[in-house]
N, C-alpha and C positions, 0 to 999 in steps of 0.2 A: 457284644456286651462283655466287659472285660470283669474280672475278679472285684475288683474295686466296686462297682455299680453293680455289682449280680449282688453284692451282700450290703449295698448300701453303706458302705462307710466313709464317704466322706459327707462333712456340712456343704452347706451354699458356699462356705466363706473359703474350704478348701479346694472346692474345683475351681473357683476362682482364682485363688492362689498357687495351683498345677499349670494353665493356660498361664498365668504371669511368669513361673516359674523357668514355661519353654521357652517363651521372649526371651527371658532373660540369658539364658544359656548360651542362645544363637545368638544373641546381640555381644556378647562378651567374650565369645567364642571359645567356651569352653572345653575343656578337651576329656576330661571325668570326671566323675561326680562319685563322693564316698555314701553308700547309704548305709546307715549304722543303727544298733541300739543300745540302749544301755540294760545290760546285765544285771543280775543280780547284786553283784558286789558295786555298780554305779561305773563299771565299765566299758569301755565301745568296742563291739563288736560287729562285724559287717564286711559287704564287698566291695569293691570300688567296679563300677561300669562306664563301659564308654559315651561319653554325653550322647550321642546318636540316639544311643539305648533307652535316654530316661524317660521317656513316651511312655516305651512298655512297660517301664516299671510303673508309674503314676497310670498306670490302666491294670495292672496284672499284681502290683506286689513283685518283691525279690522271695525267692526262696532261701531258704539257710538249715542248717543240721539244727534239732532238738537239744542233739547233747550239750551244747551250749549252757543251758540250766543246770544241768549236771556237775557245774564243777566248781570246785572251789578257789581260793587263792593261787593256788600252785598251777593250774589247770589240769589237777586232778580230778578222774570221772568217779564222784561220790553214789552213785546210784548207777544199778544196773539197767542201761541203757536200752540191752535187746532183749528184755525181756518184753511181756505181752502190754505191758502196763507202760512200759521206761523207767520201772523202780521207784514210780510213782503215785501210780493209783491213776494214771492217765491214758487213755485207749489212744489219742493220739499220737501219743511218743512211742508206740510201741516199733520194736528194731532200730531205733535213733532214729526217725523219720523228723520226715521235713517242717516245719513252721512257713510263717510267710510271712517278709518284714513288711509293713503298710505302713509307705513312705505317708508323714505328715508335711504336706508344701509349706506349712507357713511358718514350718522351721530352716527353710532353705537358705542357706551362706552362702557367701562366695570365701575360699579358703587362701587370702590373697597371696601369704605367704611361700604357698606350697604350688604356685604356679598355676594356671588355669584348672583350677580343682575347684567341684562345689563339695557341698555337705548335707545331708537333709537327714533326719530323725526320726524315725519309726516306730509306729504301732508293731505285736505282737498279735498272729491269727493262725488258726491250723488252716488248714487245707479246705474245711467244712464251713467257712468263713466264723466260728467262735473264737473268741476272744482266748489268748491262751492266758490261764490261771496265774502263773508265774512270770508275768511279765510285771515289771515291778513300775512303768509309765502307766498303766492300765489300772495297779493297786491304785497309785493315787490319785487318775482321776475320778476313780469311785469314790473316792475320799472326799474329793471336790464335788461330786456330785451329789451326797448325802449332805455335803453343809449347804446345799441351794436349794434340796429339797425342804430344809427347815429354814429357809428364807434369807440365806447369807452369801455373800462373796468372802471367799479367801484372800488374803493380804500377805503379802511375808519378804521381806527385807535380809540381806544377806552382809556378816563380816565373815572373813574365811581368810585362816592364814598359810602361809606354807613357806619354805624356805628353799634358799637359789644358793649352788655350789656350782663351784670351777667342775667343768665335766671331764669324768676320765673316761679308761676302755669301756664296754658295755653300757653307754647311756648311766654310769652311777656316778656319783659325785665322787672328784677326783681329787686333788691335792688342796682343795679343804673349801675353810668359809674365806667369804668375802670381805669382813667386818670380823670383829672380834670387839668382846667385853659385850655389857648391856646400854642401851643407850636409848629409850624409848623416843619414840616420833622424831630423832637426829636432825635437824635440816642439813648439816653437814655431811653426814654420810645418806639419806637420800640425793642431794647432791655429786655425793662419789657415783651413786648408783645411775645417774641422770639418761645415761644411754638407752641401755636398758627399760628403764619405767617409762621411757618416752615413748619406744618403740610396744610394749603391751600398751600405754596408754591409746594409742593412735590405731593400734588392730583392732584394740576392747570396740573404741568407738566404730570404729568402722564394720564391725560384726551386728554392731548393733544392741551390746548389753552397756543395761545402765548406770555404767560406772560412776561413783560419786567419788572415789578416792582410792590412789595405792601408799601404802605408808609406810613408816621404818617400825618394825615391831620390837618387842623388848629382847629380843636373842637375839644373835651374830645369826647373821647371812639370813636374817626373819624378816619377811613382808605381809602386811594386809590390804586385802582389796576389800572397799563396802560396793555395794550397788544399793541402788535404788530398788524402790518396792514396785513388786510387780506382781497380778494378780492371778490366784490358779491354777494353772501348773505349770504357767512360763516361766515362772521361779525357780521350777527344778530344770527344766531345759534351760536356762542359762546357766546355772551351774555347771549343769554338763558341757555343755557348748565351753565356758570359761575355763576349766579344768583342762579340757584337752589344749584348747588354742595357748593358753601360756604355758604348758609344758613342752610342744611343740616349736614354737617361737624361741624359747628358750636353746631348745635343743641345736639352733642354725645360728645362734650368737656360742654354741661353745660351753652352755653354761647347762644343769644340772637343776631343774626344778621339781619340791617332791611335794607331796598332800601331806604324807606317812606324819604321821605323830608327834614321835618325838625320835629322829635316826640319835643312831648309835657313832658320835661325833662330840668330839669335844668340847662342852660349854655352850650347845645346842640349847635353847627352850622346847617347851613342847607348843604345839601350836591348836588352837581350838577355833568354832566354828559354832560361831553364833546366830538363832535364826531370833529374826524381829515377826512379830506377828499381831495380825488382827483381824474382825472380820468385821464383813460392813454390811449393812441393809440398803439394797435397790432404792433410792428414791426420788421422788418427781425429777430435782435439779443436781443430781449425782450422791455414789451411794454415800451413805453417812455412818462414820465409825461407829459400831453400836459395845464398843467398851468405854465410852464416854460416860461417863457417871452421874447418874441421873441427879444426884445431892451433891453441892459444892464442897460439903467435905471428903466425899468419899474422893477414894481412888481411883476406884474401879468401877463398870456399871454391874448390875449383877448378874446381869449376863456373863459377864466378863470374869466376876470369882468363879461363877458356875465350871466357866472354862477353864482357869488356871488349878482350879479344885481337883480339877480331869487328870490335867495332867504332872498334878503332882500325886494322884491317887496312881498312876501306871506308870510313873517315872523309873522305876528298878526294870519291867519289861520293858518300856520303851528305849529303856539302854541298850537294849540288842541291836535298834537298828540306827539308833545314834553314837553309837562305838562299837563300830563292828569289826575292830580288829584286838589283838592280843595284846598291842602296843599302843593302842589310844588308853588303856586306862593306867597307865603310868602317866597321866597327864593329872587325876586327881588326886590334888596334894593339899593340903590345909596351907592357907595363907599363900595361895600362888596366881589368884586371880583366876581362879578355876574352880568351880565345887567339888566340892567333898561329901556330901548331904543332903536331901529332897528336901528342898525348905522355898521361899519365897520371900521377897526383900520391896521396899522398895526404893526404888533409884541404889541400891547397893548391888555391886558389883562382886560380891562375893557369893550374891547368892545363886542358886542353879537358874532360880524364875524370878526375873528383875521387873516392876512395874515400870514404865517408863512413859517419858511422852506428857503432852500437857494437854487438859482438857480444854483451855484456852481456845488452841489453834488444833485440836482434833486430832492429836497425833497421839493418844494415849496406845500402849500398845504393850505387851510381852514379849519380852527379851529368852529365849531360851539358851543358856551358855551355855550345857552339856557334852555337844557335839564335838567331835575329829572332823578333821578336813576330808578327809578320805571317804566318808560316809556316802550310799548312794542316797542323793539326794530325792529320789522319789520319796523312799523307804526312810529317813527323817523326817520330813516333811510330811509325807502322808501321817508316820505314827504319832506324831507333835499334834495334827489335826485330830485323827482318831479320838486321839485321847482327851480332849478337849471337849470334842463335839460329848462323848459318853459323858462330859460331865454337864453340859448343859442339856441333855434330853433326862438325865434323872436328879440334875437340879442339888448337885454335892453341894454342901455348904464350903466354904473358906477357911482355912484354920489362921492361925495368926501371924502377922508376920514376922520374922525373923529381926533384930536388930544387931546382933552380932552371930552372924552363918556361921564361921569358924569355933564357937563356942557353943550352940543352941545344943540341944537336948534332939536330936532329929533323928531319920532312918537314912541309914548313908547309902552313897550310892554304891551299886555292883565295886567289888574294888580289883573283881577279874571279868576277862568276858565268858568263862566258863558261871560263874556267880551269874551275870548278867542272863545266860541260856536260860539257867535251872528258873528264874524271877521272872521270866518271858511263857517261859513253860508251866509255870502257877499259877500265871494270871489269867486265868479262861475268859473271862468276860472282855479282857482284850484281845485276847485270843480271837474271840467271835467274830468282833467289829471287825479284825486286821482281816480273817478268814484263815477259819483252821488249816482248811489243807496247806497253804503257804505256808502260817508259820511252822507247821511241820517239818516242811520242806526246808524253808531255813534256818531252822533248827542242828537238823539232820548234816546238812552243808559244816557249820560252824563247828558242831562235835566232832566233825572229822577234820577238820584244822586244828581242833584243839589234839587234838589225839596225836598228830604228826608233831606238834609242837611239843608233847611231852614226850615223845621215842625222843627227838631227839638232841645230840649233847650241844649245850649252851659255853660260850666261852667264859662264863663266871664260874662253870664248872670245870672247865677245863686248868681255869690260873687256882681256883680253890684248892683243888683236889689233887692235882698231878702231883708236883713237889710232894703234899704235905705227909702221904700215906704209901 
């Protein structure tokens, strides 16, 4: 009996999908397979083994080092590692000790690009077969599982932007943008771009995510992709999956693909990252949107204010893990198609929480514009639910909506990510839902980026200062 079956973690539906998994290997004759996870910051990390091998891992788990958790941007060890604890109040990590990644089969790819290479995505377990606390796949599907327990399915629709540079040394973008000026949805210049979008169009589909469109965004060398909705927490494993494959893709055309915000490039946009969302109730003949409004005038149902109530009542901490860099909140600027504000709109695009969707045809839903590309998508998505759900289990009423965002009388959001920590850190009560010991932990993480970013010298201070004094 292997690791896997001694702690029971797989469903029906994944041993099934391990047996189809092996088929598929030897039918296609694979030669490795990457098994990875996403980190804290919405990173992959992981080993690559010899296809031979992937038996034992789908019976055993991979193992991998703890300190993994431990670090921040830079791949700085924030936390003492060999202590008894691993610097975190964790008896498993003690001396940077091992985790164990628990391959999920029914995220397995074929990586066509990269040659006879699969992919597959993993759970997080110590050695004891418990779940480790800080695995940030596991935060949200607790998150998905406390909305099932109150009788819901999760929903959640993806735009996400980023932009593509001519690549130089080191994988950075090299002798500049591809486009220049502003020129929103182009057919012209997506036609310049036609290679390219053809080539992510045809891997997206062939990966398997739902792609509904790639487009010309409003800044030089900016594109967006939507997907389709998808329910629970394949929404964040696409993401993930998406994020690596077109920056990778990218990378064997020559070219230079980032998430980052807003780079330091001339006449750059910044780019955001919007999630759609709803939730549905189980029923006889499929589940049925239950933000649909029960009154033909209303908007929303009131389920549904309950929820948007949530999460405009923990929107200033929920910014921690929906702009979890230094450089996503240079994207909120008043009048840029981006909030500035906790407020709630509807059908307006200025505001942070957009009502959308027609009750007609069922598709009533919330818009959350908030979000950086870069963000890990568990830790958005789970906190966007969180904070929701707390408002429909204590029934928050709705304030009004906004008609002009840019003008209203509002609480504005973080307008650093250091503001965003301390607003994350006040908020106990979402504190609770997320689970303290985490946001501790990612807390802890963040201060120490913040802390390195203020040692050190900035080139606005370099051209400021030098000359002047």
């Amino acid at each position: 009996m292997g690791f896997i079956e001694r702690h029971a973690l797989y469903s029906d539906d994944q041993r099934v999908a391990a047996k189809d998994v092996l088929e598929r290997v030897e039918r296609e004759q694979l030669d490795v397979v990457r098994v990875v996870f996403a980190d804290q910051h919405g990173l992959l990390r992981g080993k690559t083994v010899a296809a031979s091998e992937l038996g034992t891992v789908l019976r055993d788990g991979l193992t991998i080092v703890s300190t993994l958790l431990s670090k921040d941007t830079s791949g700085k060890t924030v936390y003492a590692a060999f202590s008894p604890d691993g610097g975190l109040g964790i008896a498993e990590m003690a001396g940077a000790g091992d985790m164990v990644m628990i391959p999920d089969p029914t995220t397995f790819r074929v990586l066509e690009w990269a040659g006879r290479t699969g992919w597959i995505l993993c759970d997080l377990r110590f050695a004891n077969g418990e779940p480790v606390p800080l695995c940030t796949r596991g935060l949200m599907r607790r998150a998905v599982e406390r909305a099932a327990r109150l009788g819901f399915l999760v929903k959640t629709g993806v735009e996400i932007e980023f932009h593509l540079f001519r690549a130089g040394p080191d994988d950075r973008a090299g002798d500049g943008l591809l486009n220049t000026g502003y020129q929103l949805l182009s057919e012209d210049r997506l036609d310049a771009l036609g290679p390219i979008v053809t080539i992510f169009s045809d891997s997206l589909r062939r990966l398997g995510v739902p792609l509904r469109s790639i487009e010309i965004e409003f800044g030089p060398s900016q594109l967006e992709v939507t997907l389709g909705p998808e329910i629970g927490i394949r929404a964040a494993d696409t993401v993930i999956l998406l994020r690596s494959a077109l920056k990778q893709i990218a990378r064997r055309h020559d070219l230079h693909l980032t998430f980052m915000c807003r780079p330091q490039i001339p006449e750059v946009f910044s780019s955001g990252w919007h999630l759609h969302q709803s939730l549905l109730r189980p029923a006889g003949e499929g589940p049925v949107n239950a933000f649909i409004p029960e009154q033909h005038e209303a908007i929303l149902s009131t389920l549904g204010q309950h929820y948007l109530a949530g999460q405009l009542r923990h929107a200033r901490a929920a910014s921690a893990f929906a702009v979890p860099t230094i450089n996503g909140y240079k994207r909120f600027q008043p009048y840029s198609m981006a909030p500035d504000r906790v407020l709630w709109g509807r059908d307006n695009r200025a505001a942070m929480l957009r009502v959308t969707g027609s009750a007609a045809d069922g598709s009533t839903h919330l818009e959350n514009r908030v979000g950086e590309p870069g963000a890990n998508p568990y830790l958005y998505m789970a906190s966007q639910l969180i904070a929701g759900l707390n408002g429909v289990e204590n029934k928050w009423e709705l304030e009004s909506a906004a008609d002009e965002p840019y003008e209203t009388d509002a609480p504005r959001l973080p307008a650093t990510l250091g503001e965003a920590i301390d607003a994350l850190a006040a908020d106990t009560q979402f504190a609770r839902a997320v689970g303290e010991k985490f946001v501790d932990y990612y807390i802890g993480i963040k201060r120490h980026e913040l802390k390195r970013f203020h040692s050190a010298v900035t080139d606005w201070e370099q051209n400021e200062y030098f000359g002047l004094f």
